[in-house]
C-alpha positions, -999 to 999 in steps of 0.1 A, spaced: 397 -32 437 415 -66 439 443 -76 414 443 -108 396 473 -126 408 469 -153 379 496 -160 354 494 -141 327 499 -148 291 534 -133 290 546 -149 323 536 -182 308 550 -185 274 589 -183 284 580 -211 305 565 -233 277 593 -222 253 620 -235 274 605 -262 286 600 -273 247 638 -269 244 650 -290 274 623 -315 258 637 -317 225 673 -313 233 667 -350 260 649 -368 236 671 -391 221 644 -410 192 642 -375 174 672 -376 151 667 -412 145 633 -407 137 643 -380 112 669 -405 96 646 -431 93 618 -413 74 642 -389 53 658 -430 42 621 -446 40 615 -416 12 649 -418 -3 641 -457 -6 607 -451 -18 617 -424 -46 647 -454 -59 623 -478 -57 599 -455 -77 625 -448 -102 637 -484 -107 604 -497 -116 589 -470 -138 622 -464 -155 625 -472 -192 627 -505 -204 635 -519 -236 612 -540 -252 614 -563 -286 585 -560 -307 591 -593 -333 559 -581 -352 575 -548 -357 602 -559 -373 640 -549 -369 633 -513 -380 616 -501 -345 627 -501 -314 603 -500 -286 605 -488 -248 581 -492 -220 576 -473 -190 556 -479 -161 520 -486 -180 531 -470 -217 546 -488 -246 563 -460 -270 579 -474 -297 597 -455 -330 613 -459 -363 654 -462 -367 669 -442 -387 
């Protein structure tokens, strides 16, 4: 009977392994790409902050006993005491 003299499976995978290494170890964009998008979120996530933070807000009709605070969409507002 005649041997398969293909690669097999566990000849092949040492080869893709290390050639994934030298790849990532020689590609230069891959850390900068990784500081780019980690600062695009950390951007984002002030940004986010910044605008749907709490605000205050006069309310004349209230009068000077309430003091009111908006943030993003909702207007809360409550007594002093």
């Amino acid at each position: 009977m005649q041997q398969d003299a293909g690669i097999q499976l566990q000849d092949l995978a040492p080869r893709v392994l290390r050639s994934a290494d030298v790849r990532r170890s020689t590609d230069p964009g891959g850390w900068l790409r990784t500081l780019a998008i980690a600062v695009c979120l950390v951007a984002g996530a002030v940004l986010l902050i910044a605008v749907t933070g709490p605000k205050h807000v006069s309310s004349a009709a209230l009068g000077s006993e309430w003091q009111c605070s908006k943030a993003a969409f909702v207007t809360t507002c409550r007594p002093l005491s």
